[in-house]
Steps between C-alpha positions, in 0.01 A plus 500: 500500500215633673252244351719194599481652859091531458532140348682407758279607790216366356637177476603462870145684590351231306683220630435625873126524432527129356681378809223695768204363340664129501618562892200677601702735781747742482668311819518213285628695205744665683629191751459206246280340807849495704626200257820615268621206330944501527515539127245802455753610801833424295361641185427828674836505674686422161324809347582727771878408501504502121496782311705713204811538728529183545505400125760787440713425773504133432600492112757775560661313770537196292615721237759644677613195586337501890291207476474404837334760606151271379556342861304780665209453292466179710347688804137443380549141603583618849245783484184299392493209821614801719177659370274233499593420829509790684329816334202332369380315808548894653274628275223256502529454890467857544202546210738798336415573130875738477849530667358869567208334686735288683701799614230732566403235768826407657569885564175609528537761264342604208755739446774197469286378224471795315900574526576117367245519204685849446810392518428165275349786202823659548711179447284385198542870315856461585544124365276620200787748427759305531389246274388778262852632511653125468314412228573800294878482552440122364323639220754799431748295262216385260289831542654848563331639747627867613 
């Protein structure tokens, strides 16, 4: 496990490294030279609503006969022009790299930035654990797991 993590991290330092030498900056690194194309936007909005749950949650609704519950999946068309609209152009007007950024200058407080980064490491070692916890009571039927 611990050598597909060191893999891992090597790939994406590798892959960064790539990336600065072709830009040249780390502002254009980081900002993509204030140009996001709508489907590098829609592919990263699709992979932030998708995940584990939502595989789960879909096939055992369908199983249990619930199938129209796939309707509000359909939000991602809604999300992505809302997105492309209106957060983008906020982030490139304003020449903010993060949300945290973005909220450490509205408030003007870097305390506000610390408490949401905080709070989003909470959330993700929370979602982490319930997916954990999902995925092994998916798994229990085929593999005991005590």
């Amino acid at each position: 496990m611990l050598g597909i993590l060191v893999t891992l991290l090597l790939y994406f330092y590798l892959i960064s490294w790539i990336a600065y030498w072709k830009k040249g900056s780390e502002e254009d690194y980081y900002q993509v030279k204030k140009a996001v194309p709508v489907t590098v936007l829609a592919f990263s909005v699709f992979a932030t609503l998708l995940s584990p749950i939502s595989f789960l949650t879909l096939v055992g609704n369908a199983y249990t006969g619930r199938s129209y519950l796939w309707f509000a999946q359909c939000g991602i068309f809604l999300a992505i022009p809302l997105a492309h609209r209106y957060f983008l152009p906020l982030y490139q007007k304003g020449n903010y790299e993060t949300a945290y950024h973005l909220l450490e200058d509205k408030f003007q407080s870097a305390g506000i930035r610390s408490l949401a980064s905080g709070l989003f490491i909470l959330y993700q070692l929370g979602r982490i654990a319930v997916v954990t916890y999902l995925l092994s009571q998916a798994l229990e039927p085929f593999i005991p797991i005590n």
